[in-house]
Structure formats: C-alpha cells, structure tokens
C-alpha positions as CSV (number, residue, x, y, z in Angstrom):
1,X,139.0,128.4,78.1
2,X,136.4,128.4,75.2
3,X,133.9,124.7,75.7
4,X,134.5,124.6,71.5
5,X,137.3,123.5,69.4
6,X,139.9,126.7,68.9
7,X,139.3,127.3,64.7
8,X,142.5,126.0,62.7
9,X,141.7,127.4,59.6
10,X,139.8,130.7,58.1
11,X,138.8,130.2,55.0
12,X,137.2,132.9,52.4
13,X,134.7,131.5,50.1
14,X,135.6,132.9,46.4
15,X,131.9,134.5,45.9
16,X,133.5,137.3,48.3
17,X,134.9,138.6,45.2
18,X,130.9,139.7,44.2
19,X,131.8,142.0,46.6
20,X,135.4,142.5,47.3
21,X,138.7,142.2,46.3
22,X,139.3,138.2,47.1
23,X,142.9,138.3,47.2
24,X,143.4,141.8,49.3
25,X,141.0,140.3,51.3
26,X,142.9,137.2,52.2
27,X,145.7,139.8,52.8
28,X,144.1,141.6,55.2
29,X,144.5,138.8,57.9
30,X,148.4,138.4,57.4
31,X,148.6,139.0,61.0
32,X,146.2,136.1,62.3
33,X,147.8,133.4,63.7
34,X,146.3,130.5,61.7
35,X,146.5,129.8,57.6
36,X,143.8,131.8,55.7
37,X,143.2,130.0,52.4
38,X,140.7,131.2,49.3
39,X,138.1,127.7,48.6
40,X,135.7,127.1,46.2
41,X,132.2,125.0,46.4
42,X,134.6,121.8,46.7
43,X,135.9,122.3,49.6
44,X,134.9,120.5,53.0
45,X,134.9,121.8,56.9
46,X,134.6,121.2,60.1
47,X,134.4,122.4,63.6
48,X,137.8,124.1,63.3
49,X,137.4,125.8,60.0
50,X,135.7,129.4,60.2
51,X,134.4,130.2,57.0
52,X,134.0,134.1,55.3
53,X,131.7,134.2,52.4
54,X,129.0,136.4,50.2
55,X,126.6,133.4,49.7
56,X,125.5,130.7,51.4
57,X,126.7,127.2,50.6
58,X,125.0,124.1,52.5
59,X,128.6,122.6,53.1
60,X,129.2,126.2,55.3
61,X,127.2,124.1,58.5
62,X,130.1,121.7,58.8
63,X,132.3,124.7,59.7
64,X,133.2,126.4,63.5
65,X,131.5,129.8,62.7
66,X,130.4,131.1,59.6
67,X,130.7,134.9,58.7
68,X,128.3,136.4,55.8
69,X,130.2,139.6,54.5
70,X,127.1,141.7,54.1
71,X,125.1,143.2,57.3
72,X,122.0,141.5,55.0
73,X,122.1,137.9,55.9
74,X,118.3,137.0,54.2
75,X,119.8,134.2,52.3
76,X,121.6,132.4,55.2
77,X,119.2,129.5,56.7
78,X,119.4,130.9,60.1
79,X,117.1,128.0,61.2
80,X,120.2,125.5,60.0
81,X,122.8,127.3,61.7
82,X,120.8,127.0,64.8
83,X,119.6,123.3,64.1
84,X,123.6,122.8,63.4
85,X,125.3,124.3,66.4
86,X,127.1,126.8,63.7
87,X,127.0,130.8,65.1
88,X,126.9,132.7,62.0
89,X,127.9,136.4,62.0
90,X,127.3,139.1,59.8
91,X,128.7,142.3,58.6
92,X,126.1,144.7,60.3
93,X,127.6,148.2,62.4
94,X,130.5,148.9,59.8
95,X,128.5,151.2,57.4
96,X,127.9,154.0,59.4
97,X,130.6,156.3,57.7
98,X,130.1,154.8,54.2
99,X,126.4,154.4,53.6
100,X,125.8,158.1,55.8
101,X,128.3,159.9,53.4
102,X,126.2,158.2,50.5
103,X,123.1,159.2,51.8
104,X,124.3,162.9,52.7
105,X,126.0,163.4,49.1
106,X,122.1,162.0,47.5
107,X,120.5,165.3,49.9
108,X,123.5,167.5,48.7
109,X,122.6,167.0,44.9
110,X,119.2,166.9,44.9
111,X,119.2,170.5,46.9
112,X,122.3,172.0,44.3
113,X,120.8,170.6,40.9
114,X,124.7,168.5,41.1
115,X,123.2,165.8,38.9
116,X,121.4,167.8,37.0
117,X,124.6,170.0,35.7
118,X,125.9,166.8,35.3
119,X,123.7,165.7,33.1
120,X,123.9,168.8,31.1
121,X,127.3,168.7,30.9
122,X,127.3,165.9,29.0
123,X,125.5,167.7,26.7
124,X,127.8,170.8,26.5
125,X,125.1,172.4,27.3
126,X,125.0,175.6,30.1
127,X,122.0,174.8,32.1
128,X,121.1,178.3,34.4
129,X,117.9,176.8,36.1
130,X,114.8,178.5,37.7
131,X,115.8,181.0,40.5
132,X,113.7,178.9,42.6
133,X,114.9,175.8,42.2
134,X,118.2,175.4,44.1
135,X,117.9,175.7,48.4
136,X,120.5,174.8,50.8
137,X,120.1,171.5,53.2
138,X,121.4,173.9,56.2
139,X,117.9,174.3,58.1
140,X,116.0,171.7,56.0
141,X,114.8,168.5,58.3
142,X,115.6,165.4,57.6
143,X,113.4,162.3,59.2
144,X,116.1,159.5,59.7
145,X,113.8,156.5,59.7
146,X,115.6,154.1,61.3
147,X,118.5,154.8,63.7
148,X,120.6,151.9,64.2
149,X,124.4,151.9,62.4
150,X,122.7,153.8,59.3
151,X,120.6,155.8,60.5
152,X,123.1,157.2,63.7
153,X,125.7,157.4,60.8
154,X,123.4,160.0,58.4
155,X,121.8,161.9,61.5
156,X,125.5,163.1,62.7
157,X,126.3,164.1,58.8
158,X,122.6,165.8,58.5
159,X,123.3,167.4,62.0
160,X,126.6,168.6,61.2
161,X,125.3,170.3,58.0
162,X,123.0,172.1,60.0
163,X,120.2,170.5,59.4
164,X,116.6,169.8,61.8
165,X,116.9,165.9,62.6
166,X,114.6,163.8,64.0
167,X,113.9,160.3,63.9
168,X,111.7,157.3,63.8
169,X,112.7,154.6,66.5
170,X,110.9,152.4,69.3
171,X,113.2,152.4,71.3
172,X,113.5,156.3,73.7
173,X,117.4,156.0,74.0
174,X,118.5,159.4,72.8
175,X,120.3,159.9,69.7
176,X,122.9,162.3,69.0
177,X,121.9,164.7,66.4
178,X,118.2,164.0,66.4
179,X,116.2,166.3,67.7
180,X,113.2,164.6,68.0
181,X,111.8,160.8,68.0
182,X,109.0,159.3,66.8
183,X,107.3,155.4,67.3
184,X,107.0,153.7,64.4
185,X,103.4,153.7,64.8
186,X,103.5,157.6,64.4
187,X,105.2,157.3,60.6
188,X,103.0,159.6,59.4
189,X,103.9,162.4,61.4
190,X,107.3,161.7,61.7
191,X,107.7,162.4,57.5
192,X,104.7,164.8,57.1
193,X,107.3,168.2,57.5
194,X,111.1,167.0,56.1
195,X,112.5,168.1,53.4
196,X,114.0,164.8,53.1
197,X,112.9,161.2,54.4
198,X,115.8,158.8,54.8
199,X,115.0,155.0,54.8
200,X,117.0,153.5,57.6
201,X,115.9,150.2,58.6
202,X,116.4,146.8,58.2
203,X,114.3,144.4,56.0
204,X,111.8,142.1,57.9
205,X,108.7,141.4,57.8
206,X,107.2,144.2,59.2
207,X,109.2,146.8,56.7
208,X,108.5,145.5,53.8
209,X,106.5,147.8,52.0
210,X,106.4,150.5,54.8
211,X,106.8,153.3,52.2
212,X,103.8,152.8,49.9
213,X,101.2,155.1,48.7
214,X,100.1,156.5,52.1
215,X,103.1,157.5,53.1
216,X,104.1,159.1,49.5
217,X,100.9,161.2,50.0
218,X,101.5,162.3,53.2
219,X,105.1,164.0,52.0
220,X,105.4,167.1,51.1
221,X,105.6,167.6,47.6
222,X,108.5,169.0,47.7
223,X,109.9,166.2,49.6
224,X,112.9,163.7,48.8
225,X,112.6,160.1,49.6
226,X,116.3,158.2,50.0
227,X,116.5,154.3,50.1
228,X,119.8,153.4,51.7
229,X,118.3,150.4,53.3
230,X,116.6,148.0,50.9
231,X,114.7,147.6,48.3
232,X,111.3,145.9,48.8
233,X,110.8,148.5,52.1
234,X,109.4,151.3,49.6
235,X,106.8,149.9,47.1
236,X,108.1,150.5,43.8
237,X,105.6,150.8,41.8
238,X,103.8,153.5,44.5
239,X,107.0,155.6,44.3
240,X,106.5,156.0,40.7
241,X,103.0,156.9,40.6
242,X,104.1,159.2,43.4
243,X,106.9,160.9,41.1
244,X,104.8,160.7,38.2
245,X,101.9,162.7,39.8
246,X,104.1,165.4,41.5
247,X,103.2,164.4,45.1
248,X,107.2,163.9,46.0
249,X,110.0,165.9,44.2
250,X,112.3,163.3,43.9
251,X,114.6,160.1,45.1
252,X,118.2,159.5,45.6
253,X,117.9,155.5,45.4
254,X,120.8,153.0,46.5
255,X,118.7,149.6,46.3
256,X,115.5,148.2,44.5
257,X,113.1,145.3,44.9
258,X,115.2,144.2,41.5
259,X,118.5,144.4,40.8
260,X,120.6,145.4,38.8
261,X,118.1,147.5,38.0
262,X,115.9,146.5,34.9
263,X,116.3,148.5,31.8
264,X,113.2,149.4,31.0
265,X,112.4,150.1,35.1
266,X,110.5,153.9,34.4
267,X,112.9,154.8,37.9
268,X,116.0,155.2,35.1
269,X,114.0,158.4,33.7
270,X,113.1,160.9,36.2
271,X,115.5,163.6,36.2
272,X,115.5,164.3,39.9
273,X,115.7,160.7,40.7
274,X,119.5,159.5,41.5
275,X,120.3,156.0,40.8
276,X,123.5,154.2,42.5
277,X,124.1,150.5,41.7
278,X,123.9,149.1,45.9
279,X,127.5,150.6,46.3
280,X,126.6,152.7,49.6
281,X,129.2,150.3,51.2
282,X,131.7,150.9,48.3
283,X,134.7,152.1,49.2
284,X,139.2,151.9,48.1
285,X,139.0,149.9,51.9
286,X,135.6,148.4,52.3
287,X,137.6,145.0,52.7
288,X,139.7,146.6,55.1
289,X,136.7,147.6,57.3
290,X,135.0,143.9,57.0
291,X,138.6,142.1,57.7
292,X,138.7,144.1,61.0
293,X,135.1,142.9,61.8
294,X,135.8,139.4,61.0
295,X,139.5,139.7,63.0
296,X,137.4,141.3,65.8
297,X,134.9,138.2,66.1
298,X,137.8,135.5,65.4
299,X,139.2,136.2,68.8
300,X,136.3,136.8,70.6
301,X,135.6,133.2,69.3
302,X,138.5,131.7,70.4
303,X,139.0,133.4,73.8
304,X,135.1,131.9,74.4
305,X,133.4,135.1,74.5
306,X,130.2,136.3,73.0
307,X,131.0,136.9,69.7
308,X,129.8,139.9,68.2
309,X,126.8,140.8,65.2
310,X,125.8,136.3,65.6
311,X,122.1,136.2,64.3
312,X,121.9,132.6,64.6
C-alpha cells in the first residue's frame, strides 16, 4: 500500500485548452475510477487532488501530484514541488510518432521543392525549377542530434527512407537506425557531412545556443538545419546571417526563441525556410495520447509505485 493519501479527485486546469481540446480531454478519463472535473484559478487542492494543467498556478502545490501537459516543464518551479512534497510529471516520451513524422515531412519538402510548388500554386503559376535542384532523401545522411523520444522517433523514419543516420549522444547505448554516434563534444564532426541536421535535444543550460555561427559554418552549404526541439537551442540571429550568406540551403523550423513568431522576424521570407507554428505534437488525438500518459502515471501513483516522467 502506497505511504500517501490515494487521489480523490483529477482535476484539468482550463489553460489545457491552449493546447487541447478541454472538454474531450476530460472525456478521455471516463473510465477512471474517481470524478474528473474542469477548474479554474479559483479553485483549491489538497493532498488527494491530482491536478493536469498547461501552466503553472502557485495554488497547484497544495495538490497530490501535479501533471504539466507538455514534455517542456521550464515554467514549473521544480524547486517548489520539491520544497512542497508535490511530484510533478510531465508529458515527455509521447512525441516520438508525431514530432518524427513532422520532422521527416520538413526533409521531404525541402528535397522535392513541396513548398515551393506550393507556393507557386498560389500563384497559378507552373513553376519547372532547375534540373539540379530537386534530389531524393534515399542516401542523404541525416545527423539526429539528440536521440532521446525525438530523436529515436526521426532516426527510424530517416532510416526507413533509406537514409545514412547517425547521431549525437553521450551516452554509447546503440540506437536503432543510426549508424554512427558521436559525443557531444565532437558536434562539429557529427554535422560537417549531412544533408540534413536535426535538432533533437532538450533545452537546458548547456543547449542553449548550441547551433550558432560555428556550427552554421561548419555545414555544408547545401545543408538543412531542422528545429524540432526549441527555440533558443539555435541562435536566431546566426541562422539568418547563415541563410542570408549562402553557407546553409535552408530550414524547416517548428519553434523559435519568440513565439508566435514576430511579423517582421526576416525567418518569414526565405523561400527554402519552412515555418510551422510549434504544432509538431498536433494531432486529431494528441489528447488521446497525453490522457493515456496521465491514466498511465495515475495508477502508478496510487498503487505506490515510481511514477513515471516526475522531474521534481
């Protein structure tokens, strides 16, 4: 038997819906065996409430558990929930099939001129580009930097495309469909021959900024950078001098240091330069795949186990 109080209660905090649908949501756990109940910043908790929410609030540390939605928890006070005696969870290992399909369709459309057509089409016009231009990804490597959930999830796409993985990782566990691993410390020659460079990692500390000017230069310059991760890991003004001056091709970009993206942000006008709005998770079922996360960690709660993805 679990040394905590059993939770009575879960309750979904409404800024889920900056993400998800709030009341499909709440759906999703008709089959848990306590009430589920959509609150607002007035209500209260305690020890048998577990709380799912987007943002923080300070009234979450009253609660049993507290889950954040998103596998980025930056804005959580992870110092409180320890201080408090409050395991928060969050959404990290679920975006393997998501964010790699994102990442693989970004590779397939830069190689095939997809956007491009695209956006001559909305120009009626029949664009019939340089010979040159258009090349297959099937024997084109990728470096997957980063190989946790998103990185394993766009090296088996890559791999299954055909393409030459390899990968950036400390740790030596093997990977399937990557060919090759690098350390961290040997960036450089991890990225120096793909096609492609894939940012995988998490933010922290140490990868902020750990695509900057160096690293731009040291891509070919027929190389595409792709930012699945976040934002503030590739300087962005570096990536625009480095677009601007040739020495990368292009950019399929999922997140930014700002966002939404600002209007006048030069990013918006490069024509091989693909922007999505951070929807790499977005999916018909997305709150389908986070309800069986949070179900998952409920009962490993309650049975007294060690509950799954707790960073504090």
């Amino acid at each position: 038997m679990p040394d905590r109080p059993s939770l009575e209660r879960l309750c979904i905090h409404e800024t889920v819906g900056q993400k998800i649908p709030v009341e499909a949501f709440a759906d999703a756990f008709d089959d848990l065996n306590v009430p589920v109940e959509i609150v607002g910043d007035d209500e209260t908790f305690d020890e048998t409430d577990a709380v799912a929410s987007f943002r923080p609030r300070e009234a979450f540390l009253d609660a049993g558990w507290t889950h954040c939605i998103r596998a980025g928890y930056d804005e959580f006070d992870t110092e409180a929930y320890d201080a408090a005696g409050v395991p928060l969870t969050n959404s990290t290992g679920i975006h393997d099939t998501t964010v790699g399909e994102i990442a693989i369709g970004y590779m397939v459309s830069l190689a095939r001129m997809l956007h491009i057509y695209r956006d001559h089409q909305n120009e009626n016009d029949w664009l019939e580009p340089e010979y040159e231009r258009p090349f297959t990804v099937e024997n084109e490597q990728v470096c997957v930097v980063g190989l946790g959930t998103l990185g394993q999830g766009v090296a088996k796409r890559a791999d299954a495309l055909g393409m030459e993985v390899v990968g950036v990782r400390r740790s030596d566990e093997p990977v399937p469909g990557v060919s090759e691993r690098y350390h961290p410390d040997d960036l450089h020659a991890a990225i120096a021959d793909a096609r492609f460079v894939v940012i995988a990692v998490p933010h922290t500390p140490e990868t902020e900024g750990m695509f900057s000017a160096p690293e731009f230069e040291r891509m070919r310059d027929d190389a595409y950078l792709v930012n699945i991760a976040r934002g503030p890991i590739a300087d962005e003004d570096d990536l625009i001098d480095a677009l601007d001056a040739g020495a990368i091709a292009g950019a399929g970009l999922d997140v930014f240091e700002t966002e939404p993206l600002p209007e006048d942000n030069p990013l918006w006008d490069f024509e091989d330069v693909i922007i999505s709005p951070h929807r790499g998770s977005a999916t018909n079922r997305y709150h389908l795949d986070i309800a069986d996360l949070v179900k998952e960690i409920f009962e490993q709660y309650q049975t007294g186990e060690a509950i799954r993805n707790r960073v504090a």
